[in-house]
C-alpha positions in Angstrom: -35.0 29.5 -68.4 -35.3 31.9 -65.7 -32.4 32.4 -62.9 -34.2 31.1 -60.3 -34.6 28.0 -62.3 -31.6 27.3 -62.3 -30.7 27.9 -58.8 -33.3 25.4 -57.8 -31.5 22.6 -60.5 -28.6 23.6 -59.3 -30.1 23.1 -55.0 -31.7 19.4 -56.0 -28.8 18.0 -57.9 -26.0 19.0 -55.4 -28.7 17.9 -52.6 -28.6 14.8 -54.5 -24.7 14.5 -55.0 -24.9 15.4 -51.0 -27.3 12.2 -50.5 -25.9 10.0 -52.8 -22.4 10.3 -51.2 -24.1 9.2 -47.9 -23.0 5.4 -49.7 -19.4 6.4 -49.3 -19.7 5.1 -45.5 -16.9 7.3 -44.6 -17.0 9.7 -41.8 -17.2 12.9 -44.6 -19.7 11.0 -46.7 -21.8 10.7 -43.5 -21.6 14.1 -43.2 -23.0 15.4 -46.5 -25.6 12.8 -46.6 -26.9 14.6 -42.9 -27.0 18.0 -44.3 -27.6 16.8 -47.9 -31.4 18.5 -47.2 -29.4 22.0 -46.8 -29.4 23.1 -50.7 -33.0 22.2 -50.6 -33.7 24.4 -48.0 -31.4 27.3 -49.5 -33.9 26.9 -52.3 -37.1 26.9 -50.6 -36.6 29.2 -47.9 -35.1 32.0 -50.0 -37.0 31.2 -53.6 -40.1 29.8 -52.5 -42.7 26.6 -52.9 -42.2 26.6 -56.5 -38.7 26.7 -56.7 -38.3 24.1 -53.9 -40.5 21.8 -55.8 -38.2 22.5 -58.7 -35.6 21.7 -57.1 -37.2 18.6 -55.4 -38.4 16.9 -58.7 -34.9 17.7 -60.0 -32.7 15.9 -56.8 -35.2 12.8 -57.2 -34.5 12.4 -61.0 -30.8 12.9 -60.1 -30.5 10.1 -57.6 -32.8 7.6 -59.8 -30.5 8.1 -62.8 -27.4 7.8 -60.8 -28.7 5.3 -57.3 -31.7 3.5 -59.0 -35.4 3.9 -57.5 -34.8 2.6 -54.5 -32.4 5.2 -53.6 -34.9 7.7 -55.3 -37.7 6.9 -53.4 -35.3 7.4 -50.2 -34.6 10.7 -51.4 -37.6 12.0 -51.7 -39.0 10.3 -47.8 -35.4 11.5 -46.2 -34.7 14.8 -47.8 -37.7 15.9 -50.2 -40.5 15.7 -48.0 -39.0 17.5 -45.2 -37.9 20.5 -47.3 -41.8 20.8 -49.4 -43.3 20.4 -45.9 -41.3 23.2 -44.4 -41.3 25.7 -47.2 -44.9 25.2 -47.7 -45.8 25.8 -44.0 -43.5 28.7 -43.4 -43.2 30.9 -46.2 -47.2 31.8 -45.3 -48.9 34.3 -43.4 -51.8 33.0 -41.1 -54.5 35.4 -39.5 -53.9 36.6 -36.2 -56.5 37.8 -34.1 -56.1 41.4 -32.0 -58.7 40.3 -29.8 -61.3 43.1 -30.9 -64.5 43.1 -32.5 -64.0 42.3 -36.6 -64.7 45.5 -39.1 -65.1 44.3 -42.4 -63.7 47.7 -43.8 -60.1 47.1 -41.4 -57.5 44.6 -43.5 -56.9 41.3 -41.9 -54.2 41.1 -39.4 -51.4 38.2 -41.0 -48.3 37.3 -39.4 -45.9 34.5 -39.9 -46.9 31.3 -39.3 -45.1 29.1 -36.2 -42.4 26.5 -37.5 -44.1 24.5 -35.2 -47.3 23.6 -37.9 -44.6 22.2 -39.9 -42.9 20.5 -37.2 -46.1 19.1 -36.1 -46.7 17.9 -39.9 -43.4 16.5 -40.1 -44.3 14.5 -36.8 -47.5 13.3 -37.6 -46.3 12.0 -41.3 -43.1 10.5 -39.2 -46.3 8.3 -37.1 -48.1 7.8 -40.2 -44.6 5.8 -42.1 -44.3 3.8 -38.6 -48.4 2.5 -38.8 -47.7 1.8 -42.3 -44.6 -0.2 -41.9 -46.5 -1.8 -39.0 -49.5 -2.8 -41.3 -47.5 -4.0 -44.1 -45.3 -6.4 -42.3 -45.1 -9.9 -43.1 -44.7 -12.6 -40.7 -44.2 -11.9 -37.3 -44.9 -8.1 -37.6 -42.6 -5.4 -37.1 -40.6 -6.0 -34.3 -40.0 -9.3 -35.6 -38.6 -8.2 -38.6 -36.6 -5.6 -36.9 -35.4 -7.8 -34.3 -33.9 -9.8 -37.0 -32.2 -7.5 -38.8 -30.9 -5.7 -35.7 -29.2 -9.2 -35.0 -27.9 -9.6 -38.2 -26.5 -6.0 -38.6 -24.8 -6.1 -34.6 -23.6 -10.1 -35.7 -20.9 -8.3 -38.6 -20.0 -5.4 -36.4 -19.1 -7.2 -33.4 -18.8 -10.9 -34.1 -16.9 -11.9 -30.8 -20.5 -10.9 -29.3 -22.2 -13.9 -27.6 -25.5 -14.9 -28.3 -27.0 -14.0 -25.1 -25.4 -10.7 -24.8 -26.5 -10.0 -28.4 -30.1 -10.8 -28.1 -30.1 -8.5 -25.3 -28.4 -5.5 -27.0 -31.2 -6.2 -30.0 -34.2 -6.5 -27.7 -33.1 -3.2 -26.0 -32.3 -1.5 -29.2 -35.5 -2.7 -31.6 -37.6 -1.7 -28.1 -38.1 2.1 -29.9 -35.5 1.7 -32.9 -38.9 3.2 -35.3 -39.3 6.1 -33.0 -35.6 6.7 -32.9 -35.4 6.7 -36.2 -38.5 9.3 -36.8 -37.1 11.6 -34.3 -34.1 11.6 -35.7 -35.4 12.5 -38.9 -37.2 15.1 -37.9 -34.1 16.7 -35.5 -32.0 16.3 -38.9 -35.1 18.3 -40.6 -35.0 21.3 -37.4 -31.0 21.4 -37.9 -30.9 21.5 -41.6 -33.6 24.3 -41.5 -32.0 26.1 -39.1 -28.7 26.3 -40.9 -30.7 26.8 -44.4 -32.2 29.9 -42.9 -29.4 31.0 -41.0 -27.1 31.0 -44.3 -29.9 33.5 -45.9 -30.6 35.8 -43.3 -26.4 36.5 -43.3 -26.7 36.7 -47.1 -29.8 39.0 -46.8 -31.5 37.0 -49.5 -34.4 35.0 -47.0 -38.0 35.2 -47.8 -38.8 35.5 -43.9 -37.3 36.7 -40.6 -36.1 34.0 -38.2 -38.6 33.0 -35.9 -38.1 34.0 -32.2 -37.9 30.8 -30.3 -39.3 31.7 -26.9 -42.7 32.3 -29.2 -42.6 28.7 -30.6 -46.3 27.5 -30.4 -48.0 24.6 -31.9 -50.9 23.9 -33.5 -53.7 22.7 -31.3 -54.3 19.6 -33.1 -50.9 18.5 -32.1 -52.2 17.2 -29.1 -54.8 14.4 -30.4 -52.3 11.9 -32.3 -50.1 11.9 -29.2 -53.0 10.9 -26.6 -54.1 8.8 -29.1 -50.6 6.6 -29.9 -50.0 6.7 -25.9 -53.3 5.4 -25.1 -53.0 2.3 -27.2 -49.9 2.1 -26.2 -50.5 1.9 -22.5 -53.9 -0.6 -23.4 -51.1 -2.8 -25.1 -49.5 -3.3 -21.7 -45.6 -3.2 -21.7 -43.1 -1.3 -23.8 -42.0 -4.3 -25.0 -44.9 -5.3 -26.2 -45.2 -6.9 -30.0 -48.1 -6.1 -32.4 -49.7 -2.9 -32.4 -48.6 -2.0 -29.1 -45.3 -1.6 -30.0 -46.0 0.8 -33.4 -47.8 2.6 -30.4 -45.2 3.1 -28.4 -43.3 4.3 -31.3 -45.7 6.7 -32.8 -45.7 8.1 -29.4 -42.0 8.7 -29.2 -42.1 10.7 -32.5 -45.2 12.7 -31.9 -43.6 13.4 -28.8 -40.8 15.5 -30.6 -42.9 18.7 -31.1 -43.6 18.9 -27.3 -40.0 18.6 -26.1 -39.3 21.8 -28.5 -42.3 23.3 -27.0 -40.7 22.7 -23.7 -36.7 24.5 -24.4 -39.0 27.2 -25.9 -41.1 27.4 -22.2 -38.0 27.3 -20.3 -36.0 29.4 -22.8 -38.8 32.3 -22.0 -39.1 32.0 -18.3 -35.0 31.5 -18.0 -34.7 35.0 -19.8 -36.7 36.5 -16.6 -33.5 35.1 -14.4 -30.0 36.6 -13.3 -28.3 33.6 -14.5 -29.7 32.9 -18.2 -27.1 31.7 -19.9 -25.5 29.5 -17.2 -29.0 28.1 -16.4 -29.5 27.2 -19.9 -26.4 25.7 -20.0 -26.9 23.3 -17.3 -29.9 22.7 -19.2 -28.6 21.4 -22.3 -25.7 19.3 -20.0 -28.5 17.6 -18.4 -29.8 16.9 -21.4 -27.1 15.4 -23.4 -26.0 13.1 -20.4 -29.5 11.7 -18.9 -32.8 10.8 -20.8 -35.6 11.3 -18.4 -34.5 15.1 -18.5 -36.2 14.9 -22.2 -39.0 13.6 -20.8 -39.6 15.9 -18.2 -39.0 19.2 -20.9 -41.6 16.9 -23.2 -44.0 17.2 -19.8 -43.6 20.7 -19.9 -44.5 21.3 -23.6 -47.5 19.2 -23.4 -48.2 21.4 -19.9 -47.9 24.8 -22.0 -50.3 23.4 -24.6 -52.9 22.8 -22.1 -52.4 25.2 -19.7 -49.9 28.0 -21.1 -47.4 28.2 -18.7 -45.9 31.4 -20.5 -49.3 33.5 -20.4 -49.5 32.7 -16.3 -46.4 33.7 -15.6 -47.2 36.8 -17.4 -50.3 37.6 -15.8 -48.8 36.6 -12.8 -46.1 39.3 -13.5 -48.9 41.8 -14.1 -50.7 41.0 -11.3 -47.4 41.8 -8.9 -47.0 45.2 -10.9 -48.6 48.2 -8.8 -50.0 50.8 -10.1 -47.6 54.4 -10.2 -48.7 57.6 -8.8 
């Protein structure tokens, strides 16, 4: 058995051990089960696809032997996918066009594909498991069943709640409790990543160079499932709409994700052309934290660079104001 065999064992089962202790419920168990995707990531992004599937296969054996299926089969959603999806996408090279004329005897141009492409498959897969909860829902659908167990969950943690004050906390919560759940899922993906790489590129051992972020781009399909989520949504009338409405307005909020990393990576570029980078930026990210419709407005400007590329008109704006030298 080769070394890198073993490493990748060695990634999934203390990936597992990682997710597995997420059961502990203490504030340290929590922890390891958030960056329990970090080995597999080690793996991947400095062995390769085949070693992360290695590992993978290995992490979801571990935590069916040791948590049952159920726990397996959350493995492999929570922490599996993420790590195949990203490896995959970004240990590849994609063509990349130099704008001339092609010559079949000059060698094709490759560069390293975006991290957004996996981003934007981790999104779309994130809509997918929200349509398919939606559809397979018993009674009542899916806020129904959510609602209840919202009510349930807040009924043991705070039982000197009233009722009324209750149902209000769970009708505001279950509103976009899917979407919050997908985007956080794929923020814990981004961060986990992002650490997995970091750790290689200080050890020297990753397969790639860290992406710069002001180039962050996304695929132009990205686009479609978004209109297409938000559209039903806003034919379903309100966001608190039942039915399919509301799996809408969800699918939306996750989709969304792509385009509010889209937008840091827009204002990230044109802040860099300021005096005041860094304390712009930081402002920024205070905004961010303390008010939501800030994330709205940076998902505005994503979905704004897509369309109209915000980053190449301020450059040929720049190259318009240059004059020519003597």
């Amino acid at each position: 058995m080769s070394r890198d065999v073993l490493i990748a064992i060695g990634g999934g089962l203390l990936s597992a051990v990682a997710a597995v202790a997420f059961l502990g419920g203490s504030a340290f168990s929590l922890l390891f089960g958030y960056f329990a995707m970090v080995p597999l990531m080690l793996v991947g992004l400095g062995l390769g696809p085949r070693a992360v599937t290695i590992a993978v296969g290995a992490g979801i054996c571990a935590t069916g032997i040791f948590g049952g299926i159920v726990h397996a089969g959350v493995f492999a959603l929570v922490q599996a996918l993420p790590a195949l999806v990203v490896t995959w996408l970004s240990i590849s090279r994609v063509p990349q066009s130099d704008g001339l004329a092609a010559d079949e005897d000059k060698p094709t141009v490759q560069s390293w594909s975006s991290p957004g492409a996996a981003l934007s498959v981790l999104a779309l897969l994130g809509g997918f498991f929200i349509a398919v909860a939606a559809i397979s829902a018993g009674d009542g659908g899916l806020r129904t069943q959510i609602d209840n167990n919202l009510g349930e969950a807040i009924g043991l943690m705070m039982p000197t709640l009233s009722d009324p004050a209750r149902e209000l906390l769970v009708a505001r919560l279950s509103a976009f409790f899917p979407g919050a759940i997908g985007a956080s899922w794929l923020m814990m993906a981004v961060i986990n990543s992002a650490v997995g790489q970091g750790v290689l590129v200080r050890a020297n051992k990753n397969l790639r160079p860290t992406p710069a972020y002001v180039a962050f781009d996304l695929p132009q399909w990205t686009t479609w499932p978004l209109i297409g989520a938000a559209a039903v949504a806003l034919a379903g009338g309100s966001v608190g709409a039942d039915g399919l409405a509301y799996a809408a307005y969800n699918i939306a909020m996750v989709t969304a994700i792509p385009y509010f990393f889209m937008g840091l990576a827009v204002i990230h570029s044109l802040a860099r052309r300021l005096a005041q980078t860094k304390a712009i930026l930081f402002g920024l990210y205070v905004v961010l934290v303390v008010q939501i419709w800030a994330a709205i407005v940076v998902i505005g400007v994503g979905i704004a660079e897509q369309w109209v590329g915000l980053r190449d008109r301020k450059n040929d704006d720049d190259d318009d104001g240059q004059q020519p030298m003597d």
